[in-house]
N, C-alpha and C positions, 0 to 999 in steps of 0.2 A: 537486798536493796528494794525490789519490790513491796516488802513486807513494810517496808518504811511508808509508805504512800497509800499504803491502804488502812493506817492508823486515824484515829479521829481527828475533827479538824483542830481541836484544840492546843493537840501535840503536834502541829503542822504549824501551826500560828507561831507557838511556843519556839521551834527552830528556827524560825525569822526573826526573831526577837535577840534569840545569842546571836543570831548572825553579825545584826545591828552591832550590838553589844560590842562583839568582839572587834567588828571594823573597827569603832570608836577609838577601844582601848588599843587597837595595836598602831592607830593613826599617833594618838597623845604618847604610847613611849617612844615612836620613834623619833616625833620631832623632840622631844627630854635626851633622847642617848645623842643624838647630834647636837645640842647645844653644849650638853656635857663634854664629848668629845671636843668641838671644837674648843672651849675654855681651857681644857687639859691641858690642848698639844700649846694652845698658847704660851701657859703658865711654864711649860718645862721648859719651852726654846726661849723666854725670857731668859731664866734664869741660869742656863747652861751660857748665854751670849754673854751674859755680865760676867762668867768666869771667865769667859774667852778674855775679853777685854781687860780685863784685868792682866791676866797671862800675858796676855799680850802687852801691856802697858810697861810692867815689872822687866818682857825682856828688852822695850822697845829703851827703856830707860839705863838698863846695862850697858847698851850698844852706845847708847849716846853720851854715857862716862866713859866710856872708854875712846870714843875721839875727843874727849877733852883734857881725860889726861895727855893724849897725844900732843895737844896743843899745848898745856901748859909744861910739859913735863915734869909733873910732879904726881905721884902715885899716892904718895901717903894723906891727903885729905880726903880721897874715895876708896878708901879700903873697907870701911865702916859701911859705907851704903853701898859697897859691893855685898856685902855678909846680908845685908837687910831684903836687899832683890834676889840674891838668890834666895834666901831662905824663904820668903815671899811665894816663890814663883815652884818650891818645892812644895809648899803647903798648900798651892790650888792646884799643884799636879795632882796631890792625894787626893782632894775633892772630886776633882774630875776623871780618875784614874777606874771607875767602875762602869764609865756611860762610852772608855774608848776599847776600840779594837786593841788584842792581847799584842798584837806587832808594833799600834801603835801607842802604847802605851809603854810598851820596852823602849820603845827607840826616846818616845821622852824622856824617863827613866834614868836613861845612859847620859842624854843631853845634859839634862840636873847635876848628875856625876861626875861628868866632863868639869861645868861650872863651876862645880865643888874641888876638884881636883887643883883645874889651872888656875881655881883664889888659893887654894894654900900656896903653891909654887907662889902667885905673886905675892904675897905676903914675906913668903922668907926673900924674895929678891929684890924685893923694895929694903929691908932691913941691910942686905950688902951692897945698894944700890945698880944694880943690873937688873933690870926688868923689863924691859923691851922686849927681849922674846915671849915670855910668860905673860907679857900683855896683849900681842899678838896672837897670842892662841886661846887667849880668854876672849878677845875680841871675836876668835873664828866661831866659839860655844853660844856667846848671846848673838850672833848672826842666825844660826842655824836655832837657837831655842827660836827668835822670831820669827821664821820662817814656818815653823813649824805649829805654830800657833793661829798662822794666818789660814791651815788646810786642814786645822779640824773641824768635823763635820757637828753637826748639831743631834745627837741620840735622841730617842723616844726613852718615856720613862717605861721600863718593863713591866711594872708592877700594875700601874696605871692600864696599860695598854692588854694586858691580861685580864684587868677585870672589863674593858670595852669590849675583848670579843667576848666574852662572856653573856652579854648585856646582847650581842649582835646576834647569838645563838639563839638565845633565847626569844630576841625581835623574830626573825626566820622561822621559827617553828612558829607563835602567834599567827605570823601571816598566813602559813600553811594552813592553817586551822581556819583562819576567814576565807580561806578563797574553798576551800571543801566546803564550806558552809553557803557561799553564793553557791556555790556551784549545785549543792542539793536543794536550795531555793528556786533554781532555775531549771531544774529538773522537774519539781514540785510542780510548778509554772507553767512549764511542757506538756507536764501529767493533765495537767487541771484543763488547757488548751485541748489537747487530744479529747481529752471528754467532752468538752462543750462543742466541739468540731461532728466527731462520732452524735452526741445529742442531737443539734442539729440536722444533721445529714439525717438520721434517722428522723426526727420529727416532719421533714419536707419530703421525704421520699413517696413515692407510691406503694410501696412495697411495706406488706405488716411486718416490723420489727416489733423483738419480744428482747429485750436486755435483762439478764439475769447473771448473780456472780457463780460462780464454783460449783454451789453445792444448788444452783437451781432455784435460787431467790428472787424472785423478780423485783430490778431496780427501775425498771420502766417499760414502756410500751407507747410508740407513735400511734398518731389518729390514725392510720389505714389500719392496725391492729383493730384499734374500737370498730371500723366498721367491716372488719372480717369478722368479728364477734357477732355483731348482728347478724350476717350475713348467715353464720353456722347456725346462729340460734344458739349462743351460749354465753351462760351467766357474766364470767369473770373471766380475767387472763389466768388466772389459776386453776381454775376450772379445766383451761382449754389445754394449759402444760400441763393437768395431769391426765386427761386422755390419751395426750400425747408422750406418757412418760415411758410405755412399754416401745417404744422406738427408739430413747434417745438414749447415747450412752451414758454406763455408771456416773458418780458425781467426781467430779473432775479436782480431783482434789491432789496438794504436794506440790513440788517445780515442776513446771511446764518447762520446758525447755525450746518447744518451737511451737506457732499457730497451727491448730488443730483446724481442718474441714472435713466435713463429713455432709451428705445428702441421704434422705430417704424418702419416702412418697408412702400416705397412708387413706385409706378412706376412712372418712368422719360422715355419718347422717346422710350418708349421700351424696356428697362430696369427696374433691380427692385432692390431695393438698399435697405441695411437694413444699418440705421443710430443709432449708440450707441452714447448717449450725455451722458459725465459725468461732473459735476461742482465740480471744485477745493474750496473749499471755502477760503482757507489758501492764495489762487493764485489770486482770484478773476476772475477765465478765468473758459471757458466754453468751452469744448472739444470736437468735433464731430469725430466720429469714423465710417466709410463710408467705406461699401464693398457693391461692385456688387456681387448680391448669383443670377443670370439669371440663369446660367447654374447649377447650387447646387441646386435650387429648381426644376427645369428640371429632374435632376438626384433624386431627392427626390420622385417628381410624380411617377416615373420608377419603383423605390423601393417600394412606398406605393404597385403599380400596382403588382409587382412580388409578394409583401407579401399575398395581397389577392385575386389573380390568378392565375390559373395553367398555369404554363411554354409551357405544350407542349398541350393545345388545347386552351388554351386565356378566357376558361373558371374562373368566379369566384372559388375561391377553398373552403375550406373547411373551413375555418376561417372566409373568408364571409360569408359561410351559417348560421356559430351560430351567427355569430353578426348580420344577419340580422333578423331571427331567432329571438334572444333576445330582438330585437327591436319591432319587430310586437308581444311578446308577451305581453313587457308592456303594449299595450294599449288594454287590455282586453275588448272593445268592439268588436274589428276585431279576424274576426275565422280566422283559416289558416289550408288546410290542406299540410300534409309534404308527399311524397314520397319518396324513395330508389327504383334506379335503377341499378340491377347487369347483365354484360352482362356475360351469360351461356358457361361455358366452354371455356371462350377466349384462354386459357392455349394450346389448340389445335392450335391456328394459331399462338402463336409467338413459340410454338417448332417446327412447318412446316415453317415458314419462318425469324424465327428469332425476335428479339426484338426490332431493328430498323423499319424492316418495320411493325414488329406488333404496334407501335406506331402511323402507319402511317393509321393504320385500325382503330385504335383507334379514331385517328382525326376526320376518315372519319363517326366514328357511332357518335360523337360527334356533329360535323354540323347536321349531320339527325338529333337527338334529338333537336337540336335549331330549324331547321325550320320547326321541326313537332310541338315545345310547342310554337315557332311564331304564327303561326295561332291562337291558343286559348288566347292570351296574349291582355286583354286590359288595361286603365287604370281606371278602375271598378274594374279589378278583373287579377289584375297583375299573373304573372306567372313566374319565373325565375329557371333557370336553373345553377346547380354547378358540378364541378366534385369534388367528396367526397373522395372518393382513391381509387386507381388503377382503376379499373376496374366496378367502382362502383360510379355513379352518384344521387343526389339527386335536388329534388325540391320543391317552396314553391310555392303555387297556394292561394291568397287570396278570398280562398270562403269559404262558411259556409259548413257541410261536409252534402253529400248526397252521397248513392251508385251510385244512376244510373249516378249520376256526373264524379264519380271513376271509374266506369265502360266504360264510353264513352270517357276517355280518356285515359284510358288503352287500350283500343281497337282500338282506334288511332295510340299509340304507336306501338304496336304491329301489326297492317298492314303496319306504314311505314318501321319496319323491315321486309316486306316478298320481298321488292326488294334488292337485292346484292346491296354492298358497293363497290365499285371500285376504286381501288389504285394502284400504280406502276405503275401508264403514263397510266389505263387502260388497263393493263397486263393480269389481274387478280380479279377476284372476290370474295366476299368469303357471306355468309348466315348468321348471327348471330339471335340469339332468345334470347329475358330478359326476366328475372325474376322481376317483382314488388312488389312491400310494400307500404301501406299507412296508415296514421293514421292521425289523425289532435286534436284540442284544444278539440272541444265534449269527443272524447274515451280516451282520454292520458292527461287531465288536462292546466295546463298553464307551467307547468316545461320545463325549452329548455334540459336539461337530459333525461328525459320521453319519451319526443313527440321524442327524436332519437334512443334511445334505442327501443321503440315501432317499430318505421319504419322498423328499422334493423331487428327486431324477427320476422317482416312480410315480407321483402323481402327473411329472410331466411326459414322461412316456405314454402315461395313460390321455393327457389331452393332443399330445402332438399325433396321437393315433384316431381321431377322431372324439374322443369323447365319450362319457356316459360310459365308464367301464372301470374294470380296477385292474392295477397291477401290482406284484410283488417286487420288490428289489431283488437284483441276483447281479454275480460278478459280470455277467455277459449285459445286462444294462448299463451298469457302472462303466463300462470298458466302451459300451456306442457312444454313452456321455462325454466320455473324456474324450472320445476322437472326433465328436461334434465339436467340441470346444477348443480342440488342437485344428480341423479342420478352418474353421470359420477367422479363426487367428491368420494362420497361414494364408488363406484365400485373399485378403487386405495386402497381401503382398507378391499374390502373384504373378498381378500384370508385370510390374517392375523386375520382378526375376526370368522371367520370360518362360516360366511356366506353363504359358495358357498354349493349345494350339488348335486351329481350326481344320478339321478332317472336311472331304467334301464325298457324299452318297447321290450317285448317279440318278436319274431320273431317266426313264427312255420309252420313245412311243413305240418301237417295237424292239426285240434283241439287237440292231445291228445301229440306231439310231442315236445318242445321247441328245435330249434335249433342254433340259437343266442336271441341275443338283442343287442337292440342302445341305446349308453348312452346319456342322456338327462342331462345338466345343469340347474340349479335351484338354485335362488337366493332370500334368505327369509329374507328380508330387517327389522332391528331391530325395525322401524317406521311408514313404507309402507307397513309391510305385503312381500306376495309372486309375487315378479317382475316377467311380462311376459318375455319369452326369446326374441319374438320380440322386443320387448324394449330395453335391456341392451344389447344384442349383436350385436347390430351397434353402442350403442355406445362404446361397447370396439374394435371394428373391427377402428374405426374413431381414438381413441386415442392412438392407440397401444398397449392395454392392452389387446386383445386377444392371445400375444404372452406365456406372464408368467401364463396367466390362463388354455388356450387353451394348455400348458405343462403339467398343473396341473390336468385335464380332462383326458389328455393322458396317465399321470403317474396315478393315480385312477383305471382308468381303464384296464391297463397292472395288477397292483394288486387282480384286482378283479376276472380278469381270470385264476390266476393262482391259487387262492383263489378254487373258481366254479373247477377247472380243479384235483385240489389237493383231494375235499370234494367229487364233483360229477363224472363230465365226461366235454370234451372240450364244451367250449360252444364260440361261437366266438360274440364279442365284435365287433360294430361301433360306431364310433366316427365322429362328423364332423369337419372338419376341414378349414377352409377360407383361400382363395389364398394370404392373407397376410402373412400367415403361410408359404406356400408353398414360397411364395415369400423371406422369411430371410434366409441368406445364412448359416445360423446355425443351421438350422431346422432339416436337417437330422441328424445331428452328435446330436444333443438331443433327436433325437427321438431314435437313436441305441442305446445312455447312457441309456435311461429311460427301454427301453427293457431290457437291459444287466441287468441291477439292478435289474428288478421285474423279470428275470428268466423267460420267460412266451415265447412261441413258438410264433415267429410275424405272421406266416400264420392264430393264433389265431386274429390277430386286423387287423382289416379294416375300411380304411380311407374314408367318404362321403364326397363328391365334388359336388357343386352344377355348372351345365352347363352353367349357365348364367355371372357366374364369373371365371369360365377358360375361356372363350371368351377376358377377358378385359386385360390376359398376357398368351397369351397360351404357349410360347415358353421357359418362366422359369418354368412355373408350368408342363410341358410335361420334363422338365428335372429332376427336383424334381422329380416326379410321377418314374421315371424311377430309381431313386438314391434308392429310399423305396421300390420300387417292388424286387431290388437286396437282398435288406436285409430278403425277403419273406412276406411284408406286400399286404394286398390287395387293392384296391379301388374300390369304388362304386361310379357312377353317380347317385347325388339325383335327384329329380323333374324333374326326362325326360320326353321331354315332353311340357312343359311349358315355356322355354327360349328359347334361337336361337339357338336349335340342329340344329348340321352338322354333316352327317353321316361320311367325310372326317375327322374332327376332332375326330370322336368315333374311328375310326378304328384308327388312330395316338397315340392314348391315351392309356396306361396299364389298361382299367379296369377289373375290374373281374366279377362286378354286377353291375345289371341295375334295379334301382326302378323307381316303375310308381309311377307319384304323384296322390295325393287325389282327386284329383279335374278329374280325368277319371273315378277313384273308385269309385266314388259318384254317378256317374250316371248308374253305371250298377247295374241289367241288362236289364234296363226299358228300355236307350236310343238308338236306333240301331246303330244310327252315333257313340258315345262314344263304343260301343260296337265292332265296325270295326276300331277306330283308336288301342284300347287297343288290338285287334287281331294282329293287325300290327307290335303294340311293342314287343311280345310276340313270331312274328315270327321271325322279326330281331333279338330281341336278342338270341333266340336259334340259327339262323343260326351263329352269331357272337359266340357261343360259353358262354356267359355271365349266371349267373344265375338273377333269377329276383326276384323281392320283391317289391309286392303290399302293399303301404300303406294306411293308411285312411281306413282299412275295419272296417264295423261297423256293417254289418246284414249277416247272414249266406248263402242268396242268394247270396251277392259280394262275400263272402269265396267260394261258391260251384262252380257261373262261373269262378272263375278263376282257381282253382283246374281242372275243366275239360277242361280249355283250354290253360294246362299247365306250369301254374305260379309254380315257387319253392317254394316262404313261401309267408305268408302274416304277414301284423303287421295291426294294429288297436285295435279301442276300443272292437272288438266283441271279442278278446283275453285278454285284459283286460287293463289297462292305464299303464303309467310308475309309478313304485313301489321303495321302498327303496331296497334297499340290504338286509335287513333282512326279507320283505315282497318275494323277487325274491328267493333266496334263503330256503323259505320255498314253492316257486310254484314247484322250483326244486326237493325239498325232496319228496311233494307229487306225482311227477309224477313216482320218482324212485319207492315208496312205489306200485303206481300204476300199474307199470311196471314188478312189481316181484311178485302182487297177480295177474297177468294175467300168 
């Protein structure tokens, strides 16, 4: 069928022409077979009705002699044209005797017979004159001939009607024959549409279309073709197919059976061209569909490039790393170890100079880290460098994992950061120090999840430790990890479970005295046992959760002095408290609610302040400190001594008492040097007015030197540990008891 329509147009024209033709002729015989027909049936049913009529007349006329002989009684004047009617009516029975049914044609037949029979009886009984009966029953034959006369049907002539279907078979096949003929017309029609559609489309398109049949003939080519032509710098479209021809497949030749697509991409002159072939099979053409993508695949590289680089140091980013990552894991013969680099505190230089040019410092430790893991990078034992985020760089070093490996290039690192970065047109300089992590395939397995989650919990091991240092993964990191992060979970729920509880450590100006206590938090974990407080309160200080606890503490406390102050006598209450605290602008007005509620005199509670963290916001926490001293609460400097005291900042600050930490207490009164610093605290804070409080006493010679060289109270283990409230509370009772048998 297709082969039909890909014929010349002549032989196309030519099929419309019979088409024509044939309508014509099978229009004109069929109105000829229906007029013929109709004259036929005419013709026959005339002339079969005139025999009826007759028949009928011949028995109608029997009937009606025989009630006249009845009338006249006389037989013998109608004997004669009794012979004449039947004989009559016998001879158009013969006529009509091939156009009736065989049943009905018998039953005539017999009737005839009958006629014939009861005329001879009347005949000889007319001759003896008895006829009456034999009239009667002649009578009952032309009743029943007329009868029967009146219920023949009118036949078709069969001869006739055999050549009509003939003639009707013949008409039916004709027609068959025109309507296959519109019908490939209309196909034709289809065909000829689909091409001027497909023309079109291609002619208006943007896209260079090349049409060509089967064997690679070019039947056309749209203007965007002519000006891709140009565009290549090439002659002809023939030209351009047959550069193109070691691309495209064989010549498509035989039944297609379905549309064929196919794509390929080739460079021409410096260009790069993706070619869509699709074959028409209905068409017989084969259509090239030709875009220059030069510049799209350009723009494509640019995009890959942004997607796995960072924008602002040109560095691979973080997407590379796992995919490369991924890559070196599959082949589980090669070890790899992983680093995490965080640079320390960078937050300091872009709030000093901003974020613009803090990115420009960025850069600049960037480059350093390249040309410092330059050096060590071969291809033995590859080395590359990512930035991971923000501030936080990683790397894959393809060695098998050894310390002293990790070591010597940690130490690399970290000498090339001891020369300044220099930025802003060399303006300025600035110092930075990293923190490092590493782990590799040996200690973290082959997992790319693992081996970064490991690096991570060792770079931050490495900053939570102060900084500017490296560390390795190992199971005993991984396992503090996990119970920081089981910890700090749990903590969000302690208040509520009633987990928290406040121990209280005696304070006394001489052995037999108690004059306060410091309340002590205590956290007795329903799984872990008794959390040390160095533990859990950095991480509630980290998470914000020293604020509702550190209330909680507060309020307990305010309770229990007024408790002690109601049963006993005053006893004054410390509390610590962290410049996170000091630091929410809500702290005071909760800490007046919490007093006002628990009733309790605030010159009874006194707030401990460690020196080293009023250093890191002295100026909200010197305002606070000033807000709570109105209210008549006290403070105390814990661990003086030990952090960056400033005698400028002591005298600035509301305290009221000064405690020497443990670590002077420990050494008296054996060490002379600890011996002349603890004189020295002892003198200043008296001149300053402060009371003081030795802590960490543990033997009665710390209790007795510092009693004789002035100290106010002491606290430690030689007085006894921190206690519950019903254990304090009974230290209390005994000492009253004490007190009133002296």
């Amino acid at each position: 069928m297709r082969k039909l329509f890909t014929q010349p147009f002549h032989w196309r024209l030519m099929l419309c022409v019979f088409s024509l033709v044939a309508i014509g002729l099978a229009i004109s015989v069929t109105l000829d077979l229906t007029i013929k027909s109709s004259a036929q049936s005419e013709r026959v049913e005339y002339g079969w009705q005139l025999k009826l009529n007759k028949l009928h007349y011949h028995a109608a006329t029997l009937l009606e002699q025989t009630y006249l002989v009845q009338q006249t009684q006389a037989v013998q004047p109608w004997l004669s044209s009794f012979d004449l009617s039947v004989a009559t009516a016998q001879q158009l029975l013969n006529q009509l005797s091939d156009g009736l049914e065989p049943a009905r044609n018998l039953e005539l037949q017999q009737t005839i017979v009958a006629l014939n029979a009861t005329l001879s009886k009347l005949n000889l009984a007319a001759e003896g004159g008895s006829w009456s009966l034999e009239l009667l029953q002649f009578q009952e034959a032309a009743q029943l001939l007329v009868t029967l006369s009146d219920v023949l049907p009118v036949p078709a002539d069969s001869q006739a009607q055999s050549s009509m279907d003939s003639s009707w078979q013949a008409l039916i096949l004709l027609w068959c024959a025109v309507v296959l003929s519109v019908a490939l017309v209309m196909l034709w029609f289809r065909e000829r549409q689909l091409r001027g559609g497909l023309a079109a489309l291609s002619a208006h398109s943007s896209e260079a279309v090349m049409v060509c049949d089967l064997e690679y003939r070019i039947l056309s080519v749209n203007p965007a073709m002519v000006a891709l032509l140009k565009r290549l710098a090439v002659d002809t479209a023939p030209h351009l197919l047959e550069m193109l021809s070691d691309y495209l497949p064989e010549k498509l030749e035989g039944e297609l059976q379905t549309d064929e697509v196919s794509d390929f991409e080739c460079n021409l002159q410096e260009h790069l061209l993706a070619v869509h072939i699709v074959v028409e099979t209905e068409l017989s053409q084969v259509h090239l569909h030709i875009r220059e993508i030069t510049e799209a695949r350009k723009a494509e590289q640019a995009l890959k490039l942004q997607v796995y680089h960072d924008f602002l140091t040109g560095l691979p980013n973080r997407r590379r790393f796992e995919k490369d990552l991924a890559i070196a894991l599959e082949q589980r013969e090669q070890t790899v170890v992983v680093g995490m680099i965080h640079l320390d505190r960078f937050q300091r230089v872009t709030s000093a100079i901003g974020f613009n040019r803090g990115d420009e410092v960025l850069k600049g430790a960037a480059q350093l880290l390249r040309r410092t893991l330059n050096q060590l990078h071969s291809p033995e034992q590859p080395l590359a460098l990512y930035r991971f985020e923000s501030t936080r760089f990683a790397l894959l070093w393809g060695v098998p994992f050894c310390k002293t490996r990790i070591d010597g290039l940690s130490e690399k690192l970290a000498t090339a950061f001891r020369q300044p970065i220099v930025c802003e047109r060399g303006e300025r300089q600035f110092h930075l120090t990293m923190s490092q992590g590493y782990t590799s395939c040996e200690l973290s397995g082959y997992e790319l999840e693992a081996i970064v989650r490991d690096a991570d919990c060792a770079v931050g091991a490495a900053v939570s430790a102060g900084g500017e240092r490296s560390c390795i993964h190992s199971s005993r990191l991984g396992e503090q990890t996990h119970r920081r992060l089981q910890l700090e979970h749990d903590l969000r729920f302690a208040l509520q479970r009633n987990e928290l509880q406040v121990v209280y450590q005696q304070q006394r100006v001489d052995e037999d005295e108690i004059h306060g206590a410091e309340a002590l938090l205590r956290w007795h974990h329903p799984q872990l046992g008794l959390i040390p407080p160095n533990e859990f309160i950095a991480l509630a200080e980290e998470s914000g959760l020293i604020l509702p606890i550190g209330d909680w503490v507060i309020e307990q406390a305010c309770l229990q002095v007024r408790s002690w102050n109601d049963e006993f006598r005053r006893i004054v209450v410390a509390v610590n408290v962290s410049v996170r605290q000091l630091s929410d602008p809500r702290f005071v007005e909760r800490v007046e609610r919490i007093v006002k509620r628990a009733g309790v005199e605030p010159s009874l509670l006194e707030f401990e302040l460690t020196e080293t963290l009023l250093m890191d916001n002295f100026d909200v926490a010197r305002q606070t400190m000033v807000q709570l001293q109105s209210l008549g609460i006290r403070f105390a400097i814990d661990d003086f001594g030990t952090g960056h005291s400033s005698l400028a900042y002591l005298s600035q600050l509301p305290f009221d008492v000064l405690k020497i930490d443990h670590s002077f207490v420990s050494q008296l009164p054996t060490n002379h040097d600890y011996c002349k610093i603890t004189k020295a605290i002892l003198h200043l804070a008296q001149n300053l007015g402060l009371t003081v409080v030795a802590e960490g006493v543990e033997k009665i010679e710390q209790h007795r030197w510092l009693k004789q060289h002035g100290c106010d109270l002491t606290q430690g283990y030689f007085h006894g540990r921190p206690v519950t409230v019903p254990e304090f509370c009974q230290l209390l009772s005994n000492e009253s008891i004490a007190t009133e048998v002296s």
